[in-house]
C-alpha positions in Angstrom: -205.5 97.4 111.0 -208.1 100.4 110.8 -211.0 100.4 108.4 -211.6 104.5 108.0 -214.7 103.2 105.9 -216.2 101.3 109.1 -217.7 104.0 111.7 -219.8 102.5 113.8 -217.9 100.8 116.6 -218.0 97.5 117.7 -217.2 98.8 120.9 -218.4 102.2 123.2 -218.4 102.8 126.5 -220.0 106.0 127.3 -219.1 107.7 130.9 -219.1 104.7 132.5 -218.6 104.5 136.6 -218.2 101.9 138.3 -218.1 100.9 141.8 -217.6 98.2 144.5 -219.7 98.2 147.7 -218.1 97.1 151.3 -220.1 97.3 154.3 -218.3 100.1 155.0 -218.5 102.5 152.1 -218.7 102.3 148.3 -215.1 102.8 146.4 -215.3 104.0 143.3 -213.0 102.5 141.1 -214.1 103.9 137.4 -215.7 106.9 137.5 -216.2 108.9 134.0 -214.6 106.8 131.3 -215.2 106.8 127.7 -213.3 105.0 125.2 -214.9 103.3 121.5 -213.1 100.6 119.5 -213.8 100.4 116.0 -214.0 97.4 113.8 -210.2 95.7 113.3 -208.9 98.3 115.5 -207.0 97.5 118.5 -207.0 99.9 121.5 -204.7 99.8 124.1 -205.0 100.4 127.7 -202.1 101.6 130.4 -201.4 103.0 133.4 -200.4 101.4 137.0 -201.9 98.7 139.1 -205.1 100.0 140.6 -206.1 102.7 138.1 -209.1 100.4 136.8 -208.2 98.9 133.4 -208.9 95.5 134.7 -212.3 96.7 136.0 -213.3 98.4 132.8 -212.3 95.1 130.9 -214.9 93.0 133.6 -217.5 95.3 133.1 -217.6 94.8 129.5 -218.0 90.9 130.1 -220.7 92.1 132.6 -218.4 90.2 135.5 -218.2 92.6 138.3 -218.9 89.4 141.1 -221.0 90.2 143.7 -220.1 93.7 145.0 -219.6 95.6 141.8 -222.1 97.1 140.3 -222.3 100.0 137.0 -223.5 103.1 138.7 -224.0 105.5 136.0 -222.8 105.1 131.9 -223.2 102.3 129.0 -220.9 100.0 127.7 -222.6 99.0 124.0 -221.2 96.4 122.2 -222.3 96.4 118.2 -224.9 98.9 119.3 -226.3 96.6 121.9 -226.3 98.1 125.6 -224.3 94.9 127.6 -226.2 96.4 130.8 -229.7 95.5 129.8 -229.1 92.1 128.7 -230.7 89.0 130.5 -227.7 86.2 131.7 -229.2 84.1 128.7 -228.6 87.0 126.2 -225.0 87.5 127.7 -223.8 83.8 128.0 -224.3 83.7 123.9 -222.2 86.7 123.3 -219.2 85.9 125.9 -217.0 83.8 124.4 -218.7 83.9 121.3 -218.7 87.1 120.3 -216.5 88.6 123.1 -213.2 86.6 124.3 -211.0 87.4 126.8 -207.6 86.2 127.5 -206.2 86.4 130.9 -202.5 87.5 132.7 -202.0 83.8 134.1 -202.6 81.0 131.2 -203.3 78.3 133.9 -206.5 80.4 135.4 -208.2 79.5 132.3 -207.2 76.0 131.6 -208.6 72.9 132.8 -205.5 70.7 134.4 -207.6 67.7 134.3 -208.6 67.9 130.9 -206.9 67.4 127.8 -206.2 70.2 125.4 -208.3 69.0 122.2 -211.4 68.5 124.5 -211.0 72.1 126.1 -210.7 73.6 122.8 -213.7 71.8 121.2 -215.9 72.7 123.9 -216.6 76.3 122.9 -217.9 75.7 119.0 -219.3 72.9 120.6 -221.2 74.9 123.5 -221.7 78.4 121.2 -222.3 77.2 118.0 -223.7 73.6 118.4 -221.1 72.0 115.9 -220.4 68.1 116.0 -217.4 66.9 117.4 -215.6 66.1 114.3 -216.0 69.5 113.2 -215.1 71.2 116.0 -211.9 68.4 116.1 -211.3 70.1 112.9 -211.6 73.7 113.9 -209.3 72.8 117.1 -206.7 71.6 114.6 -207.0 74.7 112.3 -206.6 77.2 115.0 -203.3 75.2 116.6 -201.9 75.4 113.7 -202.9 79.0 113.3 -201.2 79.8 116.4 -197.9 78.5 115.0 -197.9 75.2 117.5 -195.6 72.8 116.7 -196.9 68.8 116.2 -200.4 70.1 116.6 -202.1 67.0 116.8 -199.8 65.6 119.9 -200.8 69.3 121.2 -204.4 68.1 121.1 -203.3 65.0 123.1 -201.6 66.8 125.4 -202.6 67.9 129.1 -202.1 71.4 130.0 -198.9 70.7 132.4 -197.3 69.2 129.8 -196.8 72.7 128.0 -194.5 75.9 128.3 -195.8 78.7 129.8 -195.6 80.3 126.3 -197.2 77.0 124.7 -200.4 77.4 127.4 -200.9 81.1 126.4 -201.2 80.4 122.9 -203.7 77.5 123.3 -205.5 79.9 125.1 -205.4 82.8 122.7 -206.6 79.8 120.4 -209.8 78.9 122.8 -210.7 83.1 122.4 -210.7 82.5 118.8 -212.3 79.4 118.3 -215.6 81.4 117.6 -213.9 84.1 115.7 -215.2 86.5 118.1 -215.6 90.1 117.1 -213.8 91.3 120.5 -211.1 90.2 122.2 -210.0 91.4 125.5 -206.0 91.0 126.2 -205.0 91.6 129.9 -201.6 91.8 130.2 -201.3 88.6 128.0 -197.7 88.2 127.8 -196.6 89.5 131.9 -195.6 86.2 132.8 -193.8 85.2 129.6 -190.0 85.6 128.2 -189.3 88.7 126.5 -188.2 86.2 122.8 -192.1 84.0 123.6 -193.6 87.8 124.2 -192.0 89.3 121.1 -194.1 85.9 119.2 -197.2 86.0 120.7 -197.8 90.2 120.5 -196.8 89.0 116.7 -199.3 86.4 116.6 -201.9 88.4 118.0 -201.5 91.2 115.3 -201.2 88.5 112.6 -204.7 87.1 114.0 -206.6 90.1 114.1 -206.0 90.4 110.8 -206.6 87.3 110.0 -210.3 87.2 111.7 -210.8 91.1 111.4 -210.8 91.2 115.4 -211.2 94.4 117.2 -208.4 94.2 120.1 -208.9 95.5 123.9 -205.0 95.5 124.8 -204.7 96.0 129.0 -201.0 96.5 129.3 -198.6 98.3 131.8 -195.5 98.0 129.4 -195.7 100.8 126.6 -193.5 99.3 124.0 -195.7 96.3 123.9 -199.0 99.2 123.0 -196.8 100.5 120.5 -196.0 97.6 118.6 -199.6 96.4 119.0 -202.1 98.7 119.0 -203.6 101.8 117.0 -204.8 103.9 119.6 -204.3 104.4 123.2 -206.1 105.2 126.2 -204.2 106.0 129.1 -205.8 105.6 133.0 -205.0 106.9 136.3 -206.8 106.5 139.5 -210.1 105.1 137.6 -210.1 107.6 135.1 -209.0 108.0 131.2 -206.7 111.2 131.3 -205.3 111.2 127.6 -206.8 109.1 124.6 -205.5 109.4 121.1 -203.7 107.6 118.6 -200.3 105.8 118.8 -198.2 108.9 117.2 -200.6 111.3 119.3 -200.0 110.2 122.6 -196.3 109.2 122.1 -194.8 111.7 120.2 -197.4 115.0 121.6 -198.6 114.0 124.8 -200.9 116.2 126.2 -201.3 115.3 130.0 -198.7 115.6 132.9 -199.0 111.6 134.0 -198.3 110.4 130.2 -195.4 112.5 129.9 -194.3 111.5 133.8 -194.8 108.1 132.6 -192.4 108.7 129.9 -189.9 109.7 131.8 -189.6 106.6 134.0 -189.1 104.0 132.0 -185.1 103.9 130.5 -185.8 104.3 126.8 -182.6 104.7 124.6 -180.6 108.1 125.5 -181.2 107.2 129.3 -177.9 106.7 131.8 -177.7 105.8 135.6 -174.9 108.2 135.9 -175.9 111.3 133.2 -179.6 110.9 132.6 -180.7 109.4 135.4 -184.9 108.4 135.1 -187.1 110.7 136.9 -189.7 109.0 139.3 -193.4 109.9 139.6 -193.3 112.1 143.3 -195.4 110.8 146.0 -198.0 107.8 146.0 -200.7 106.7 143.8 -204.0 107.8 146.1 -206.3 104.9 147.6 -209.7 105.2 145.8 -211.5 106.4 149.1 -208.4 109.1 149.4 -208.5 110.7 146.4 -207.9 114.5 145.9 -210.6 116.8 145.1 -210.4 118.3 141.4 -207.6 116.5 139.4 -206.4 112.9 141.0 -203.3 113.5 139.8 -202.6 117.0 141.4 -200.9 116.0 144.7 -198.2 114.4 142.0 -198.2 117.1 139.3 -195.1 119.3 138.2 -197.5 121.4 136.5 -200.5 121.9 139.8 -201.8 125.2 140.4 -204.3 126.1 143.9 -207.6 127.1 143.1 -207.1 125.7 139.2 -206.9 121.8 139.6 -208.2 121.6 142.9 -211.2 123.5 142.3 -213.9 120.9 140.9 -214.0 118.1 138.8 -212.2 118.1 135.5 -213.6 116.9 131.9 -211.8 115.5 129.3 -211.1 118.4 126.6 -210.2 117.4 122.5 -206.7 118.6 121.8 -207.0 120.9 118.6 -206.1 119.6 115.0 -205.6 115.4 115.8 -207.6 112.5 115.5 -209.6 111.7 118.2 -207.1 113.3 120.7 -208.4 114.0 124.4 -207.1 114.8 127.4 -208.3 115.6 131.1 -206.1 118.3 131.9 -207.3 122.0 133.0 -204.6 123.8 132.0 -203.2 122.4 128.2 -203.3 125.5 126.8 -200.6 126.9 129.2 -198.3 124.2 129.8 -195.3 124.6 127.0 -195.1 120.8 126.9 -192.3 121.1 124.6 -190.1 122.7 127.2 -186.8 120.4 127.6 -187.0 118.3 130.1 -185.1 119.3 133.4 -182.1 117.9 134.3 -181.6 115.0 137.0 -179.3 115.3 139.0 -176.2 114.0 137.5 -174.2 111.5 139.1 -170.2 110.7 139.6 -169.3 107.3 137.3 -168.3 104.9 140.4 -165.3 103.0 139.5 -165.0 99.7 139.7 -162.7 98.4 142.4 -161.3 95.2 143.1 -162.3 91.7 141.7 -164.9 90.7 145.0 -166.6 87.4 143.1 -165.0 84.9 140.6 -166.7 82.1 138.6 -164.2 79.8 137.8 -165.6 76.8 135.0 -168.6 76.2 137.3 -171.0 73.0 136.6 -174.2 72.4 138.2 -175.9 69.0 137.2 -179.1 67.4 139.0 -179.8 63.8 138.7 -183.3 63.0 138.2 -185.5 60.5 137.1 -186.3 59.7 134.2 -190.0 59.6 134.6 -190.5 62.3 137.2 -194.1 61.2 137.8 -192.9 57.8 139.8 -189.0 58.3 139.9 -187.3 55.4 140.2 -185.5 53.4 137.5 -183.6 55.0 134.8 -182.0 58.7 136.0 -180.8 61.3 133.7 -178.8 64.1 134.4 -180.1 67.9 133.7 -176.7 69.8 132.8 -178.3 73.6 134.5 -174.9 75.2 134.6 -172.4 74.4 132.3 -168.3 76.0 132.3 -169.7 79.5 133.9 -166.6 81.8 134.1 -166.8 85.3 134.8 -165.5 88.1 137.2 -167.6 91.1 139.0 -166.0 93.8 140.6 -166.5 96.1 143.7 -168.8 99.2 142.8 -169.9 97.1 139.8 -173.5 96.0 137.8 -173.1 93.1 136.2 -176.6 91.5 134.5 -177.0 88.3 133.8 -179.8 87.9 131.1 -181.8 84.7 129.1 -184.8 83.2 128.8 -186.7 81.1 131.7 -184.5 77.7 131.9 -181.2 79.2 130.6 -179.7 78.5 134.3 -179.5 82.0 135.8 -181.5 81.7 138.9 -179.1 77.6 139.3 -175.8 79.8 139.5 -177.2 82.4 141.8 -178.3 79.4 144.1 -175.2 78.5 144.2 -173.2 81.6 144.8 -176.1 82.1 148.1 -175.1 78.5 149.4 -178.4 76.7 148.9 -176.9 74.8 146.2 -173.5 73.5 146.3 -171.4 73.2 142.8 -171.0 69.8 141.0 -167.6 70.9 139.8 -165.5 74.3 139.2 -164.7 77.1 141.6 -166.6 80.4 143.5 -164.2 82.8 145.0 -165.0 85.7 146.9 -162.3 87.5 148.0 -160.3 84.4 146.7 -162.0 82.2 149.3 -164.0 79.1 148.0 -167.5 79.1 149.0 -168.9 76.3 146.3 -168.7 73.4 148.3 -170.1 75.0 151.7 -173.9 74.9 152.0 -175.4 78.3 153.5 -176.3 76.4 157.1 -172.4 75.5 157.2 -171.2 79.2 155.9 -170.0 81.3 159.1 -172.4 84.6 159.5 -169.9 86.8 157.9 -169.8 84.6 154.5 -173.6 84.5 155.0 -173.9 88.5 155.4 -171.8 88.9 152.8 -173.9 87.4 149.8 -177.9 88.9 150.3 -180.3 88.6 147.9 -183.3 90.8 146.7 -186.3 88.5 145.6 -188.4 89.1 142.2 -191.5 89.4 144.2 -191.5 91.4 147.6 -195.4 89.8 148.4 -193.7 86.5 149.1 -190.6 88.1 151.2 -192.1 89.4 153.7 -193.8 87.8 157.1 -197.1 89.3 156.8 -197.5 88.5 161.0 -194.4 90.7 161.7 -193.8 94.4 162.0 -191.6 96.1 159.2 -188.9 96.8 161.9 -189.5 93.7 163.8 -188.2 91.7 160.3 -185.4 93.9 159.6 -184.3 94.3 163.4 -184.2 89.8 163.0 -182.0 89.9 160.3 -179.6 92.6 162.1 -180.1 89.7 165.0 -178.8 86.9 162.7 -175.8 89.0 161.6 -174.8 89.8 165.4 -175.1 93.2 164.3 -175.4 95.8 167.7 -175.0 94.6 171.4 -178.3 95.2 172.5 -181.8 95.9 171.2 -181.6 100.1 171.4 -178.8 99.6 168.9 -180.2 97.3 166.5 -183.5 99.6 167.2 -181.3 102.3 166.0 -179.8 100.4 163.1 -182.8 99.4 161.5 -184.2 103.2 161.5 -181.3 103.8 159.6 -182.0 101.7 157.1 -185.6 102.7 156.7 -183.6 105.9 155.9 -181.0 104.3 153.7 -183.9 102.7 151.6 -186.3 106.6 151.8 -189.1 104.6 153.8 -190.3 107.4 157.0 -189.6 105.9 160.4 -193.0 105.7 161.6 -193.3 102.3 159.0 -191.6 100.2 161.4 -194.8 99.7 163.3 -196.5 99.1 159.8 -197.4 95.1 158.8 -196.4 94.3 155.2 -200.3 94.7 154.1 -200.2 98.3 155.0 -197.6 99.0 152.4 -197.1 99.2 148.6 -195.7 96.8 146.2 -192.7 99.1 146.2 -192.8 100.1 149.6 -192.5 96.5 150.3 -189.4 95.8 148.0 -187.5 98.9 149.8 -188.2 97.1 152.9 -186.8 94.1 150.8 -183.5 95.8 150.2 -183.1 97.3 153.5 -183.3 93.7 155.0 -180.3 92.6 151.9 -178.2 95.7 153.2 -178.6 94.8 156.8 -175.0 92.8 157.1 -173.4 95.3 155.2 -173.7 93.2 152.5 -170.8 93.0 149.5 -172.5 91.2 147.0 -176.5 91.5 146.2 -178.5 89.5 144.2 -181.0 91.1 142.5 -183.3 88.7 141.0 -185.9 90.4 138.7 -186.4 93.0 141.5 -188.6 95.1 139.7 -190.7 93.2 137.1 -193.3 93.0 139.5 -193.5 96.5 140.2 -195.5 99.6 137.9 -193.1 101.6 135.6 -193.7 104.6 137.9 -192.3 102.4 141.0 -189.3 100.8 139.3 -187.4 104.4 138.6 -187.8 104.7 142.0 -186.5 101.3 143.3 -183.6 101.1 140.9 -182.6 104.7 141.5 -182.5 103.2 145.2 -180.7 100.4 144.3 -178.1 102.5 142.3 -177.9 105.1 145.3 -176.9 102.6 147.7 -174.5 100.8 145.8 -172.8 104.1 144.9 -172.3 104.4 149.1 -171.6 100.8 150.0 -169.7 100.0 147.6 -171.8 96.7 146.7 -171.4 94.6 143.7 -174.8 94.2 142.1 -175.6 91.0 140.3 -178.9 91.9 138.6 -181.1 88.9 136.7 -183.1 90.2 134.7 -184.4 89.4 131.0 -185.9 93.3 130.5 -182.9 94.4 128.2 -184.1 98.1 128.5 -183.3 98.5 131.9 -180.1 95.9 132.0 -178.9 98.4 129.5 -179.5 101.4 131.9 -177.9 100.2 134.6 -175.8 97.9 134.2 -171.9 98.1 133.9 -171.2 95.2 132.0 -173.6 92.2 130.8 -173.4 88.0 130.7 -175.9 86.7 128.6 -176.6 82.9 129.1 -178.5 79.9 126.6 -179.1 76.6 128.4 -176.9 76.6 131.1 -173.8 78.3 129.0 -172.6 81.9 129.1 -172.8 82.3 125.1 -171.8 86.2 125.5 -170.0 88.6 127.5 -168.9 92.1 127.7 -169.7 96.1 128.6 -172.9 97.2 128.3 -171.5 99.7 125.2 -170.4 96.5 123.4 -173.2 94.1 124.0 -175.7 96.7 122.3 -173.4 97.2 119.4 -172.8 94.6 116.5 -171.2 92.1 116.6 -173.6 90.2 118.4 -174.0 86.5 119.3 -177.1 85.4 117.3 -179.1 84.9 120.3 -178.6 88.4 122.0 -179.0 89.9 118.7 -182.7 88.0 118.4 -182.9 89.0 122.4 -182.7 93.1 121.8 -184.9 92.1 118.4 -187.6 91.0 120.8 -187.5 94.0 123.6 -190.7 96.1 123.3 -189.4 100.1 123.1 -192.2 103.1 123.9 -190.5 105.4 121.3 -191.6 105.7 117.7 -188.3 107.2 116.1 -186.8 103.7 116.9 -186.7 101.2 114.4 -185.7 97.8 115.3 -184.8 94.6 113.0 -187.6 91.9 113.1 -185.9 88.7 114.1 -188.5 86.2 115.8 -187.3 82.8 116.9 -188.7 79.9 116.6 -189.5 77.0 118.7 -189.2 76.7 122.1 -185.8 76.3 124.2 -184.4 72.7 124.5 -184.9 71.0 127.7 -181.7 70.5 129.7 -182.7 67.2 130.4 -181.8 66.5 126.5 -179.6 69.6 125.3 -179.0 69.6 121.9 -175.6 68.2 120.3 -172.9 71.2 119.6 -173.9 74.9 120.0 -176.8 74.9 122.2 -178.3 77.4 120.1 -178.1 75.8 117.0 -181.6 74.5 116.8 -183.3 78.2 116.6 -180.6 79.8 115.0 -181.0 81.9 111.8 -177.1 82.1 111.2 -176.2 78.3 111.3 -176.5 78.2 107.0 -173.5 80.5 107.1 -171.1 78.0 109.0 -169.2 75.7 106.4 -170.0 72.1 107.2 -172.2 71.0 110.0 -169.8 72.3 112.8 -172.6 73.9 114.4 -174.5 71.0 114.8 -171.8 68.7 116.0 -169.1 70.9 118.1 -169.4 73.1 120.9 -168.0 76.1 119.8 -164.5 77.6 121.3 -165.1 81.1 123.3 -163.8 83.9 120.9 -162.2 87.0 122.1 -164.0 90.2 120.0 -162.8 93.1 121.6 -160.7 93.6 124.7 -163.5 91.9 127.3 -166.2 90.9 124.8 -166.4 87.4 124.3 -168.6 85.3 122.4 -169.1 81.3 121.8 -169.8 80.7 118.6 -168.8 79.3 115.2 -169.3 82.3 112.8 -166.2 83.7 110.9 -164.3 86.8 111.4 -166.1 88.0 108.1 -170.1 87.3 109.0 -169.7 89.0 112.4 -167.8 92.3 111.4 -171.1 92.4 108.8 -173.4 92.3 111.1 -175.8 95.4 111.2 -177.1 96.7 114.2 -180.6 95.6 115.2 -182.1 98.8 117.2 -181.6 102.4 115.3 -182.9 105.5 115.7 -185.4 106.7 112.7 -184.0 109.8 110.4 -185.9 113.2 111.4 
């Protein structure tokens, strides 16, 4: 992607601070950063919420609102300072010359407007083209961005679309112009780990397409390393270690990079032997930050009077490219000292069968035209002949792609659905026909859930205590209110919160603060089976060590059996005990953990571990992108539902694929798979994430 020849940079930002001014006080939230992009090059930039990537990225669109403001520094863009520029000056360049694409496609899309008409705007507006040639450059760049039927895409309003369909129409507004910079932040949060493994694809094929430098604002490593050159990683509004890919990843030279590291579950990691180490302590409030290095209070490395002791300048790290870091003491640290131990922990063993899926269906009836209802109805088949087993002490993870009927089964197992047909046991008593407002409070205390996004959880007019001393109410847990007073400062403890948080509102704590408070509230009835929907996709890399280490901890005392939804494959295969992975409503495989990673696979988990985004460069990984979108249960396709966007349906004799639902095949003792393949093409299989020869 790099052009050595091409020095001067499309992009540099020179010690750039920025800050936003309250009545109160000013909070700085960049304060020294430097960072350059060269042509075609595409930088990325990490770290945790809060640490200012998204501020750097608005204050090179010169879009700070009304209370930020650049205090001291210069962002240049093609050797033109952005901070001296008149509105008139900067309106030609943004969106022109620099695009940005946002976390949340429907922020930048017009619902009222339809898709051809957005699109044509910008040549329209920035380059004064006519609107027949702008039609035409709308239809070249759909296509570019590997649309399908691009001309009914044009017609189309944005509601109409995926969420992975709306991203790329708005990675193809950026490039309408061809800009020379495009901004990314966190472009691909909100999408499924298959539609994120396509776009990141299309965006690299892009840039090389229109010679784009890239801006990449990411919090999910993997995703830099597949997509970017260089790095630049931030903490608490400053850049602590630059460099490129192999420099940062495989000879980090700061303590948060290599902290970092060590928090998310890349291959090698185990709940029960290698168990991830969270970052200590909290990220500091930008008003509260420590003098000398802001990373200090959290540092295994921090020496008095050496990183406390005034303010600390980034230093080159000897013998690599463009290699920096903002650490006082690199020279001492032996940074390839093994990493210590975590403390190992006993393999819990699974007890009896608590919850059985027995052939369960869940259909809804709806209308055919679900703008006026009425008239024709059609049934959307969401769950279809789900069978499975989890056990006491036990992770099971159910995995798929948005629509593939995960979130429909769990509704039923919590009693706000009820099934159309088939059985749920637990403890061999049928709870699928019994709606939660008819289950008795022990059935209802038994089945808890932990939600995907602890914000939403939460009564933000109620004290922490006040909402978990409720739900200790509800289960008629303690006689009076001293006991369930007592209770619930227990589990604050269970959950590592300190005591004095009960008098806390849910806006005094963090996102992961929050969740603990979350799972504290799910353990209240002495729950036996949580649900664990996506309980940590909303949460930094440094916070989710430290929430599924909780999670983990607890189950290993209650004895809980954790159903865990997740479509992150890295951390389902860290923690979980045995997997179900699920394709438009059907469980297409299932087994252990051990033989869901290893061939043979079912073509879909094999394309679903092709798509998940590893921080480590000695892994290679098979390319396998899929194509198309996921059918619509509304009109699932005839025999295997995977058949449309599968790349092994050529090696089936006849067209069984296409007109028989496969029969569930036994692999190994436990591993099951639906699918037509012979004996033959799945024993050849070869395994689609390896680790690269030394």
């Amino acid at each position: 992607m790099t052009d050595p020849e091409n020095t001067g940079p499309i992009l540099k930002i020179d010690n750039l601070s920025i800050s936003f001014f309250t009545r109160l006080r000013e909070i700085p939230a960049v304060m020294d950063f430097s960072c350059s992009v060269r042509p075609g090059e595409a930088m990325g930039l990490v770290g945790e919420s809060g640490c200012g990537k998204s501020t750097v990225a608005l204050g090179v669109m010169q879009d700070l609102g009304v209370n930020g403001r650049i205090v001291s520094g210069s962002i240049r863009f093609k050797g033109q300072d952005l901070g001296t520029m008149t509105d008139a000056e900067l309106r030609r360049i943004r969106g022109r010359e620099i695009a940005m694409i946002y976390q949340e496609p429907m922020a930048s899309l017009n619902p009222a407007m339809r898709i051809g008409k957005q699109l044509m705007e910008v040549p329209m507006i920035h380059e004064g083209l006519s609107e027949k040639d702008a039609r035409a450059r709308a239809l070249e760049v759909v296509t570019d961005v590997k649309l399908p039927d691009p001309e009914r895409i044009l017609r189309s309003f944005p509601h109409q679309l995926s969420g992975g369909q709306q991203q790329r129409i708005v990675i193809a507004m950026a490039l309408m112009s061809k800009p020379s910079l495009l901004i990314l932040d966190e472009p691909t949060t909100a999408l499924d780990v298959t539609v994120e493994a396509a776009v990141v694809d299309l965006v690299k094929d892009l840039g090389k397409k229109y010679g784009t430098s890239m801006l990449f604002i990411s919090h999910n490593l993997g995703l830099v390393l597949e997509t970017c050159d260089r790095i630049c990683v931030m903490y608490s509004g400053e850049a602590v270690e630059t460099g490129s890919i192999t420099d940062v990843f495989d000879k980090m030279r700061h303590p948060y990079t290599q902290a970092l590291f060590r928090s998310i579950p890349l291959p090698g990691a185990d709940k029960t032997t290698r168990p991830l180490r969270a970052i200590p302590g909290n990220f500091p409030l930008p008003h509260e930050r420590p003098p000398g290095c802001n990373f200090g209070p959290r540092c295994d490395y921090f020496a008095e009077g050496v990183c406390d002791a005034g303010d600390i300048a980034m230093r080159q790290v000897p013998g690599d490219d463009r290699h920096a870091s903002r650490c006082c003491r690199i020279d001492e640290i032996n940074w390839h000292a093994p990493v210590q131990a975590s403390t190992a922990q006993e393999k819990t063993a699974p007890g009896d069968v608590v919850l059985k899926m027995d052939n369960l269906k869940k259909y809804y009836e709806v209308a055919a035209n679900a703008l006026f209802g009425g008239g024709h109805r059609k049934v959307v088949k969401a769950n279809e002949s789900i069978s499975f087993e989890a056990r006491e002490s036990e992770t099971m993870a159910i995995v798929g792609e948005s629509g593939c009927g995960k979130s429909t089964f769990a509704k039923v197992l919590m009693g706000l659905e009820t099934a159309t047909d088939g059985k749920v046991l637990i403890d061999n008593k049928e709870i699928q026909d019994t709606a939660i407002e008819a289950r008795d409070t022990r059935t209802v205390s038994d089945v808890q859930m932990v939600f995907q996004n602890p914000f939403d959880t939460l009564n933000p007019s109620m004290t922490v205590g006040r909402q978990i001393m409720r739900a200790l109410e509800v289960f008629r847990i303690g006689a009076n209110e001293a006991e369930r007073r007592q209770r619930m400062l227990e589990l604050l403890d269970l959950v590592k919160l300190p005591r004095e948080f009960a008098d806390r509102m849910p806006r005094q704590l963090s996102g992961g603060q929050k969740q603990r408070v979350g799972i504290a509230r799910a353990f209240a009835g002495g729950a036996r089976i949580v649900v664990a929907d996506e309980p940590v996709s909303a949460l930094d890399v440094s916070v989710q060590a430290a929430v599924t280490d909780l999670l983990m901890e607890i189950q290993r005392t209650e004895k809980t059996t954790l159903l865990f939804i997740s479509h992150d494959l890295s951390i389902v295969r860290y923690l979980s005990d045995r997997i179900v992975v699920m394709y438009l409503g059907h469980i297409v495989e299932t087994g252990t953990t051990e033989q869901v990673f290893a061939p043979p696979y079912h073509p879909y988990t094999e394309a679903l571990l092709s798509a998940v985004p590893i921080a480590d460069t000695k892994v290679e990984k098979k390319h396998i992108v899929l194509e198309g979108e996921i059918p619509s249960a509304m009109n699932p396709p005839p025999g295997c539902p995977f058949q449309t966007r599968c790349r092994w349906k050529d090696k089936v004799a006849g067209n069984k694929c296409e007109t028989e639902l496969p029969p569930y095949r036994e692999l190994d003792s436990g591993h099951r798979v639906l699918c037509w393949l012979s004996d033959e093409e799945l024993a050849g299989m070869e395994p689609v994430i390896t680790m690269a020869a030394e």
